[in-house]
MIDOSE-1310 file (N, C-alpha, C; in nm, 2 decimals, decimal comma, always signed):
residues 121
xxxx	+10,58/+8,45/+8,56/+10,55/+8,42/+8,70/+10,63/+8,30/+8,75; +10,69/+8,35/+8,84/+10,75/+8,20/+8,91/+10,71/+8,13/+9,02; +10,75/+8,03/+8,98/+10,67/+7,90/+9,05/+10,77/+7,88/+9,19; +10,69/+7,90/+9,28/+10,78/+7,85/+9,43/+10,76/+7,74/+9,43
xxxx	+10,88/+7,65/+9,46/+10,92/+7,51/+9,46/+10,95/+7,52/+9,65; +10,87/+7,42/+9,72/+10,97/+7,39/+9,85/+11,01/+7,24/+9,85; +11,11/+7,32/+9,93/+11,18/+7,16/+9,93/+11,16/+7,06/+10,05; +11,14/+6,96/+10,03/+11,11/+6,83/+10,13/+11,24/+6,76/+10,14
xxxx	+11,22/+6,79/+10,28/+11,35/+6,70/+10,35/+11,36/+6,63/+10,44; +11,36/+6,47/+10,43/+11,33/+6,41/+10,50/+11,43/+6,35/+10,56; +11,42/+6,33/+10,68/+11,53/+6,28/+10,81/+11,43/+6,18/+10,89; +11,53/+6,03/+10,88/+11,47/+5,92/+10,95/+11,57/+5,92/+11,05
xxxx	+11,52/+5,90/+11,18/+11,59/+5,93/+11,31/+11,61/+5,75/+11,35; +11,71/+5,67/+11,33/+11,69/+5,54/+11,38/+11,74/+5,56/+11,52; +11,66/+5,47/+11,61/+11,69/+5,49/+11,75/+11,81/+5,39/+11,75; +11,92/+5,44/+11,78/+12,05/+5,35/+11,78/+12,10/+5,40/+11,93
xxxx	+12,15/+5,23/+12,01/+12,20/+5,27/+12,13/+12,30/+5,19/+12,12; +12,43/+5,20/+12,20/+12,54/+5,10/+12,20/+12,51/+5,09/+12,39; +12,53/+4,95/+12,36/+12,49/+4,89/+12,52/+12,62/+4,92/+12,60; +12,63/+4,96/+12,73/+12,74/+4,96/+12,80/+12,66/+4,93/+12,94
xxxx	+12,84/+4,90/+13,05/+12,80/+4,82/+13,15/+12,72/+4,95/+13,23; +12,70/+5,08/+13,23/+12,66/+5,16/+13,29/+12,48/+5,17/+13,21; +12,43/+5,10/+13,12/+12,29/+5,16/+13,06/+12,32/+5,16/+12,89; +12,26/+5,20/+12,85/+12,22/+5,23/+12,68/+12,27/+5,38/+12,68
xxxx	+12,36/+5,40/+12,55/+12,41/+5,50/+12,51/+12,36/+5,52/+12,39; +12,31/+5,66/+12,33/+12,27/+5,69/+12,20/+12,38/+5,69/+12,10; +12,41/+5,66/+11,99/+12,53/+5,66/+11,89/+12,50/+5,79/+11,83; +12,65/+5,82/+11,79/+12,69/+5,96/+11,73/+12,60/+5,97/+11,64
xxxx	+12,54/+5,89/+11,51/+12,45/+5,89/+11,39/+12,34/+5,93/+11,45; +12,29/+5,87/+11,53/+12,14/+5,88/+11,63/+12,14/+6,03/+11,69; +12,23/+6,12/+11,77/+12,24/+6,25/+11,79/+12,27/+6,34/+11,68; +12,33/+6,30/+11,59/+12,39/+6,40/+11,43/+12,21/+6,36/+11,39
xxxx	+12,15/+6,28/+11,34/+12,04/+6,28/+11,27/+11,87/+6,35/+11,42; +11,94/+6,33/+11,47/+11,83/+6,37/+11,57/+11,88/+6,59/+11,57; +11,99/+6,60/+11,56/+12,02/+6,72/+11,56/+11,96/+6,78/+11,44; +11,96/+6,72/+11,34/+11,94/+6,76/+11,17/+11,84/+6,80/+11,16
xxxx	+11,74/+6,68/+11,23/+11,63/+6,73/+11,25/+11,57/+6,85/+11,32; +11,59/+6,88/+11,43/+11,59/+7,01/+11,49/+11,59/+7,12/+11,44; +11,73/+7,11/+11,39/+11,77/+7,22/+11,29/+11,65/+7,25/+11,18; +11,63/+7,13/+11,09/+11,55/+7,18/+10,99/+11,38/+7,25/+11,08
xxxx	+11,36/+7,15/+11,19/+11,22/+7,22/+11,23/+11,25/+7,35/+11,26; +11,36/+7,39/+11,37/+11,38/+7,55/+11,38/+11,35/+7,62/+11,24; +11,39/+7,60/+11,12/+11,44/+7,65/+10,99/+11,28/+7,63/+10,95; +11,17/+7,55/+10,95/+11,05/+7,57/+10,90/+10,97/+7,65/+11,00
xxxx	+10,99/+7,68/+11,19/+10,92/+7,68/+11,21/+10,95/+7,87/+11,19; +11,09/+7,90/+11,20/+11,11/+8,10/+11,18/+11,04/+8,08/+11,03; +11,00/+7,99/+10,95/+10,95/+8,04/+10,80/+10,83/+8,08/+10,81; +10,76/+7,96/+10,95/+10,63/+8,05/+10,95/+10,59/+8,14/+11,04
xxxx	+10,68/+8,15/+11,15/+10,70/+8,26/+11,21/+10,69/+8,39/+11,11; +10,81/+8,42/+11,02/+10,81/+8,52/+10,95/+10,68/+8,53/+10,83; +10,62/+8,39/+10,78/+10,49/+8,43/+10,72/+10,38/+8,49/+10,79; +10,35/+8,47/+10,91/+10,28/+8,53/+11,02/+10,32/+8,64/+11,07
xxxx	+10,41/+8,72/+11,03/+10,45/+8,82/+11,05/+10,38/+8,92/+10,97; +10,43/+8,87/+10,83/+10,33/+8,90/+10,74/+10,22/+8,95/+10,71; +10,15/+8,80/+10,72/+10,03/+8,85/+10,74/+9,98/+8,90/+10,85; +10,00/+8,96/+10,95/+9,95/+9,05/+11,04/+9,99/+9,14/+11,00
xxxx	+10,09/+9,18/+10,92/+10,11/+9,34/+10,89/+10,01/+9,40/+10,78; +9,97/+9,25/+10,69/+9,86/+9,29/+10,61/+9,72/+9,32/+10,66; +9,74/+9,25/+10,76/+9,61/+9,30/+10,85/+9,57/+9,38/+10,88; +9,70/+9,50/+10,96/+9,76/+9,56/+10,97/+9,72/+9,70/+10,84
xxxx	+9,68/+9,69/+10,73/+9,70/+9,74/+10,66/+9,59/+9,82/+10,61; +9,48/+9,74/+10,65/+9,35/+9,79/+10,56/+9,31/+9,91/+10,69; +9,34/+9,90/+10,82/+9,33/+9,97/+10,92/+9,42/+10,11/+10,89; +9,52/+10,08/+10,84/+9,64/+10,20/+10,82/+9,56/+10,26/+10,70
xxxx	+9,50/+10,21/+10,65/+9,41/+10,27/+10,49/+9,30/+10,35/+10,56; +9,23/+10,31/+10,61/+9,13/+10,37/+10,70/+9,16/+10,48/+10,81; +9,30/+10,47/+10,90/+9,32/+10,55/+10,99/+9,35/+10,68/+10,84; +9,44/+10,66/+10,76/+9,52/+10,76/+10,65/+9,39/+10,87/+10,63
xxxx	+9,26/+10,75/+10,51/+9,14/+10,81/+10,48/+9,07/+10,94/+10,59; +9,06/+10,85/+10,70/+8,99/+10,93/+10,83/+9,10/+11,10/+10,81; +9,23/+11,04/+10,84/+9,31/+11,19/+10,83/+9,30/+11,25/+10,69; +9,28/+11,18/+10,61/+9,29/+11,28/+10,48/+9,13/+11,36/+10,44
xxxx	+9,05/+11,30/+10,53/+8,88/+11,34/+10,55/+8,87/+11,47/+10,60; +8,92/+11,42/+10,80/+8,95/+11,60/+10,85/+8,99/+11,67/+10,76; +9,13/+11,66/+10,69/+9,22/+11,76/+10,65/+9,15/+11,82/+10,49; +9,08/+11,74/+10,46/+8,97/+11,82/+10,39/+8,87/+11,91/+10,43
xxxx	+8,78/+11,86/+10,54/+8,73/+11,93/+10,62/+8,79/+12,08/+10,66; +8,88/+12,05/+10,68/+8,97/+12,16/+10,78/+8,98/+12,29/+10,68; +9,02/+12,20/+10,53/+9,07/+12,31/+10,39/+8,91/+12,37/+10,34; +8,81/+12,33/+10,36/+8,66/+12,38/+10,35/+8,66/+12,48/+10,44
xxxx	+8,65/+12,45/+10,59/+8,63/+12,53/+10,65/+8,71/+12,69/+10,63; +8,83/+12,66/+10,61/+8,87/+12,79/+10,55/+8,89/+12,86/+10,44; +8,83/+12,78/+10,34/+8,77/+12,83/+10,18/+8,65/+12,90/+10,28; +8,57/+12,87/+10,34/+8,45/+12,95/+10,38/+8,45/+13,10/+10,47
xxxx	+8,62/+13,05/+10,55/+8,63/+13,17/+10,61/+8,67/+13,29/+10,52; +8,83/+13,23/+10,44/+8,87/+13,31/+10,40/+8,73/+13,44/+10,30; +8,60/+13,35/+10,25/+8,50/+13,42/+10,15/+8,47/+13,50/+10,24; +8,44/+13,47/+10,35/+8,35/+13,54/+10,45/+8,43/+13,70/+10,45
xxxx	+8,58/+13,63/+10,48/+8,64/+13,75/+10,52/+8,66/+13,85/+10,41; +8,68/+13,78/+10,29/+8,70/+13,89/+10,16/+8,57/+13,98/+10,15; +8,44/+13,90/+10,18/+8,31/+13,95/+10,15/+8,33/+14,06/+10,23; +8,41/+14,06/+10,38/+8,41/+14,13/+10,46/+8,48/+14,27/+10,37
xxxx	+8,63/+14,21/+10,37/+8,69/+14,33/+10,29/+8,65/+14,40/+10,21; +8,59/+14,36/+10,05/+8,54/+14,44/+10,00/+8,38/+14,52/+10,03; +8,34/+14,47/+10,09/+8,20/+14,58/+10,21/+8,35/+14,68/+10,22; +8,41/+14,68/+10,35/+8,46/+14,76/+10,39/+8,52/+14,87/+10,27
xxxx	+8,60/+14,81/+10,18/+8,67/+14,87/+10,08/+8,61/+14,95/+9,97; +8,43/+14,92/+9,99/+8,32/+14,96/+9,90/+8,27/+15,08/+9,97; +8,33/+15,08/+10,12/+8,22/+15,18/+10,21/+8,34/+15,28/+10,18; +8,46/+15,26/+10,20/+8,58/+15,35/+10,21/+8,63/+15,40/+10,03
xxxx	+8,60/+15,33/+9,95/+8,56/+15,45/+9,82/+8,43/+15,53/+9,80; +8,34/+15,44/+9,86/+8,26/+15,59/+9,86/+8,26/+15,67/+9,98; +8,33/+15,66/+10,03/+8,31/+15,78/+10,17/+8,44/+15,90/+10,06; +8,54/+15,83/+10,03/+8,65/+15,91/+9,96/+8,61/+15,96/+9,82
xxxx	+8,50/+15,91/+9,74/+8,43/+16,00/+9,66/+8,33/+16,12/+9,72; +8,28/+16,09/+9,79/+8,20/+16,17/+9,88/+8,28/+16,26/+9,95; +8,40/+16,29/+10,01/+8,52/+16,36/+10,00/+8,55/+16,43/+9,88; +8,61/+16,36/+9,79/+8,66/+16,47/+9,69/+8,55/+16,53/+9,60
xxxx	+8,42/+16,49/+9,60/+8,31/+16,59/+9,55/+8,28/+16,70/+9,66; +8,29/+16,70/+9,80/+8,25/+16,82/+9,89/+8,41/+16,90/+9,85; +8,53/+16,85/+9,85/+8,68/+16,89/+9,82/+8,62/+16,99/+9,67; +8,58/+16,93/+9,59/+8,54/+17,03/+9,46/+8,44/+17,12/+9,44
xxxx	+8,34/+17,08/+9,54/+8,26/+17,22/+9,61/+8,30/+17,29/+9,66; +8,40/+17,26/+9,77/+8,45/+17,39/+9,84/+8,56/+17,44/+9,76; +8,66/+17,42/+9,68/+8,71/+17,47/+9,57/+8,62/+17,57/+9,48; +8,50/+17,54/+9,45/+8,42/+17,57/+9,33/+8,40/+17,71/+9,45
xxxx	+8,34/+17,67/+9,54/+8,25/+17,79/+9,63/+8,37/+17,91/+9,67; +8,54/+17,87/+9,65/+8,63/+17,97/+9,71/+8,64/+18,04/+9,59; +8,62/+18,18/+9,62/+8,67/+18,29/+9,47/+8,78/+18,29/+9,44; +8,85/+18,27/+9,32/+8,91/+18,20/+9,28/+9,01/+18,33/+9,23
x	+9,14/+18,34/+9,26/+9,21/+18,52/+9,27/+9,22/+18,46/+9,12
């Protein structure tokens, strides 16, 4: 397991001005370290931007577990319901298929009486 290390970095902003006859000017060290800093806050603050990203996607997640479940519920439902049709319908077929051999036995036994009954040259 690895250990996340972050790193601390620290920037002391000295307020440095060079006097001129027009007002106080900030020195280049005073804008380069005032920039530094910026920079690194932009750089912590997309870190937690992107950790908050994160975690709402995980949030995100237990819902997508639940929406999936719900669909994988119906689509069970759905596969029952036609386990029940398809019995129904077989139950149907073989009725039918039970009425239509014996109607066709009942056929070829009158078929063998009338044979039996014709005089036979």
């Amino acid at each position: 397991m690895e250990e996340k290390k972050e790193e601390q970095e620290r920037i002391v902003i000295e307020l440095k001005y060079l006097e001129t006859p027009k007002g106080r000017v900030p020195t280049y060290e005073f804008a380069r370290s005032l920039l530094k800093a910026i920079e690194i806050l932009d750089d912590v603050t997309a870190n937690i931007e992107e950790k908050l990203v994160k975690l709402e996607e995980r949030k995100e997640m237990p819902q997508n577990i639940e929406e999936l479940q719900e669909r994988l519920n119906a689509v069970e439902n759905a596969i029952k319901e036609l386990e029940k049709k398809i019995e129904l319908d077989l139950s149907e077929i073989l009725d039918r298929l039970s009425t239509l051999t014996d109607a066709f036995n009942e056929l070829v036994e009158r078929v063998q009486k009338l044979e039996e009954s014709l005089p036979k040259d």
